[in-house]
C-alpha positions in Angstrom: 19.9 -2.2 -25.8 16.6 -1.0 -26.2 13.7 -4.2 -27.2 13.3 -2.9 -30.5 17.3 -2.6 -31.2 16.8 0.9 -32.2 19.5 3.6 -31.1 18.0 5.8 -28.1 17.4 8.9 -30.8 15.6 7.0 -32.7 12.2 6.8 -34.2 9.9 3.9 -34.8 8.9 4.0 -38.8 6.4 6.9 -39.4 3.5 6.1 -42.2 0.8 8.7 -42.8 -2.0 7.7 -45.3 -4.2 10.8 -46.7 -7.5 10.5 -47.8 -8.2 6.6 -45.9 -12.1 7.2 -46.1 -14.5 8.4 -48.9 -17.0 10.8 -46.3 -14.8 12.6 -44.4 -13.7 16.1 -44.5 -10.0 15.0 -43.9 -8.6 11.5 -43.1 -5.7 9.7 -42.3 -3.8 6.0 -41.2 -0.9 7.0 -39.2 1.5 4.2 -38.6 3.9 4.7 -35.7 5.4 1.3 -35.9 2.9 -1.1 -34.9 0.7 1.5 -33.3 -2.3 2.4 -35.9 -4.3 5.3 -35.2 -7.1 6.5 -37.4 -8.3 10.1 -37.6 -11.0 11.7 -39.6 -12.1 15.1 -39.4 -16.0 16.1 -39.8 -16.9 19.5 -40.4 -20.0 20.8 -38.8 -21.6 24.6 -39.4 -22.4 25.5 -36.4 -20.2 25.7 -33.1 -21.2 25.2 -29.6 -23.8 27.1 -27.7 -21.3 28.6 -25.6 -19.7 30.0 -28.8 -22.6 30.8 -30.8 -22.7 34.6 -32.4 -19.1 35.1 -31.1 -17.7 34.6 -34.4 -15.4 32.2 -33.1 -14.9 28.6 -34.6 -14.1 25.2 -32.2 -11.9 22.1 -32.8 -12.9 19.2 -30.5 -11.5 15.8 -30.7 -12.8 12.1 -29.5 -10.7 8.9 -28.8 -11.6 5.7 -28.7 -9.4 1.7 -28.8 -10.9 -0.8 -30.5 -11.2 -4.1 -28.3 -9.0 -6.1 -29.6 -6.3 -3.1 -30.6 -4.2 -4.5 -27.3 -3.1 -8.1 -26.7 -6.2 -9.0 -24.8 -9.8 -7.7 -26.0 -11.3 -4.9 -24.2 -14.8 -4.4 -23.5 -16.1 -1.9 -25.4 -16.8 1.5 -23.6 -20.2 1.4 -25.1 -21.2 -1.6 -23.9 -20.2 -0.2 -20.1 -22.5 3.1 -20.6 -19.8 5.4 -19.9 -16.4 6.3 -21.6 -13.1 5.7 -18.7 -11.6 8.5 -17.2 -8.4 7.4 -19.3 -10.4 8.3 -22.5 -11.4 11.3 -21.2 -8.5 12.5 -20.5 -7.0 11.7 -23.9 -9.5 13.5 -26.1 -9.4 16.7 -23.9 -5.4 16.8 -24.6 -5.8 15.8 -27.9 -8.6 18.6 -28.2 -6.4 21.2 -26.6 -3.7 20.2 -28.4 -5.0 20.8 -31.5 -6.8 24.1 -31.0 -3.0 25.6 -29.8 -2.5 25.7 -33.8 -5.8 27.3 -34.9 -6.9 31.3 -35.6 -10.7 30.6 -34.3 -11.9 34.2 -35.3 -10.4 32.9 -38.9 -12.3 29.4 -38.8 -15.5 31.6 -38.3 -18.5 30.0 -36.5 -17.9 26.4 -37.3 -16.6 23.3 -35.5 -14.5 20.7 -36.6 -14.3 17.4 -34.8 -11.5 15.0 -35.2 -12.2 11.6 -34.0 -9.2 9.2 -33.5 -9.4 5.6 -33.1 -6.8 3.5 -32.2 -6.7 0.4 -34.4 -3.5 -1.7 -32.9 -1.9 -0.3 -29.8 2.0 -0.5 -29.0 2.3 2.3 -26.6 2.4 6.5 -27.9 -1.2 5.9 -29.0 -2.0 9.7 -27.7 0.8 10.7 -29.5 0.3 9.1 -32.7 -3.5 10.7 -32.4 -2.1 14.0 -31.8 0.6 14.0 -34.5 -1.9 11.9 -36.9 -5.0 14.4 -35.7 -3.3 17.8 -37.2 -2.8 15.9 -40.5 -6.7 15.3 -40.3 -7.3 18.7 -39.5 -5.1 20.3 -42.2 -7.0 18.1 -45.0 -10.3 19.4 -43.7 -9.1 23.3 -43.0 -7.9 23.0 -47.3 -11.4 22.0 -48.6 -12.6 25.2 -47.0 -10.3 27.3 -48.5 -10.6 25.8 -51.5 -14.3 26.2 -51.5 -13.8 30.0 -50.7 -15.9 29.8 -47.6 -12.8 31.0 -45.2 -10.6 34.3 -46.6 -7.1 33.2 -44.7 -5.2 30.6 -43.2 -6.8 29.5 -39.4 -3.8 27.2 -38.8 -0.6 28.9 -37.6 2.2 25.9 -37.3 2.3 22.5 -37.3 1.3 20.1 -33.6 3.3 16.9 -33.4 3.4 14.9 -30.3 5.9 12.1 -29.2 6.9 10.0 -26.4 10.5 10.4 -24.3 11.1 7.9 -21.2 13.9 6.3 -19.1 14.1 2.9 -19.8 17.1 0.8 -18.6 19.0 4.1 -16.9 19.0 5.9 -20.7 16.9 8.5 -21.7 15.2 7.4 -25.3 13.0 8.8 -28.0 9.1 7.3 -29.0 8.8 4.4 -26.5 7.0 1.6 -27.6 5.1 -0.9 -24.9 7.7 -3.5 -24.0 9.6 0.7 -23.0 6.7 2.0 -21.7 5.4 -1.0 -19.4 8.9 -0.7 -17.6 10.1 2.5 -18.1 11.4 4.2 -14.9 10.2 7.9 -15.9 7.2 8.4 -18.8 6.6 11.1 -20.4 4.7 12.8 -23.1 5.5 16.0 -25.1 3.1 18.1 -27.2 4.9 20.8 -29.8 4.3 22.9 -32.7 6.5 22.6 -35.6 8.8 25.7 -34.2 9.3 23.8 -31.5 7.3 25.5 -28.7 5.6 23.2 -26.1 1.7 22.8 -25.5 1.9 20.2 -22.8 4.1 18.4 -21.2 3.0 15.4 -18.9 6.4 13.8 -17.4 6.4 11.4 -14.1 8.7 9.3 -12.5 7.3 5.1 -12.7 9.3 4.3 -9.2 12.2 5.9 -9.6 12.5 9.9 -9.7 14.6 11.6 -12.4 17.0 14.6 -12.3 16.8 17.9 -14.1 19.5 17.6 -16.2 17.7 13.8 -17.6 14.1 16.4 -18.1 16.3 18.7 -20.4 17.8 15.6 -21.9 13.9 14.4 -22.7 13.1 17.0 -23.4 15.8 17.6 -26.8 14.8 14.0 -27.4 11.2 15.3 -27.7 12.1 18.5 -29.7 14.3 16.2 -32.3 11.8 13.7 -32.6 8.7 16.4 -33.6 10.7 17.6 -36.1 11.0 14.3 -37.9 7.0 14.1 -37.3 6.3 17.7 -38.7 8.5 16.8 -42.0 6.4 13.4 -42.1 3.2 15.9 -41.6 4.3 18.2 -44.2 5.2 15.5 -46.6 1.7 14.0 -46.3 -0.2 17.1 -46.8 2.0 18.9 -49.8 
């Protein structure tokens, strides 16, 4: 019996609020049961030097947990001079992640950052960034079509990402903390909305797991992005 009571297939509840500030370009509240993740995305004309005259546009992202989002408050990274190598590594998947959707030469010279920042944490707060992030980054990609400044389409499919682990012996779908903290095997799974994978990180918590449990994660994972890309697509429409 899984903490929660939920069946091992199952999803937490999915909320995803559109339009949760006034300035941004997009923005969005996605609720993945108690985890709270918001993401704006801010457009900016001009793209990094590294890009500059190659026509090409660039989607970045930034993360960030507010210091009380967990049980106990955390300092803030600000106030330690330097962000953790956890946070790091966050934004750059969730930057990677959302750049496997876009047409750069399509986005033109242009960047859009999306900035996520977890308000309450209950475990799949990359995930919920991710999945909540693409949301963000549809919203702002529509004001520039609307505003005629791009001719077609820059983003390709949807990008959803969800949690799969071994807790208890069983292979289950979107763990939340009291899964995560003592699940045997961890992993996370980055898809588009056809179902092709981005990234997959997966690793055994103490005790190794078997192909055939990977492949059984891994349908978990593709069921459970499909119920995020509907959620996406009903947001946005």
């Amino acid at each position: 019996m899984r903490p929660s009571g939920r069946q091992t297939d199952e999803m937490r509840p999915i909320e995803i609020e559109t339009a949760f500030t006034r300035h941004a370009e997009g923005s969005v509240l996605i609720k993945c049961g108690h985890t709270h993740v918001l993401c704006t995305a801010s457009l900016e004309e001009r793209v990094p030097p590294f890009l500059k005259n190659s026509g090409l546009g660039w989607v970045t992202a930034e993360y960030g947990m507010l210091p009380r989002a967990t049980h106990t408050r955390g300092r803030r990274e600000a106030a330690a001079g330097k962000q953790s190598g956890r946070t790091q590594e966050i934004q750059r998947l969730i930057g990677r992640s959302l750049r496997a959707c876009i047409d750069r030469s399509a986005l033109g010279e242009r960047q859009i950052t999306v900035d996520c920042d977890v308000l309450q944490a209950d475990g799949g707060t990359r995930c919920a960034a991710i999945t909540g992030g693409w949301v963000a980054l549809r919203l702002a990609v529509n004001k520039l079509m609307k505003a005629g400044l791009i001719k077609s389409d820059p983003i390709r499919d949807h990008v959803a990402a969800v949690s799969c682990g071994i807790y208890a012996g069983q292979p289950v779908l979107d763990l939340d903390y009291a899964e995560d903290s003592e699940a045997g095997t961890d992993g996370n799974f980055v898809m588009t909305g056809a179902g092709r994978m981005i990234e997959v990180q997966a690793s055994a918590e103490g005790a190794t797991f078997s192909r055939q449990e990977m492949d059984t994660l891994l349908g978990l994972a593709e069921k459970g992005v499909a119920e995020l890309a509907a959620a996406q697509k009903a947001a946005v429409s």
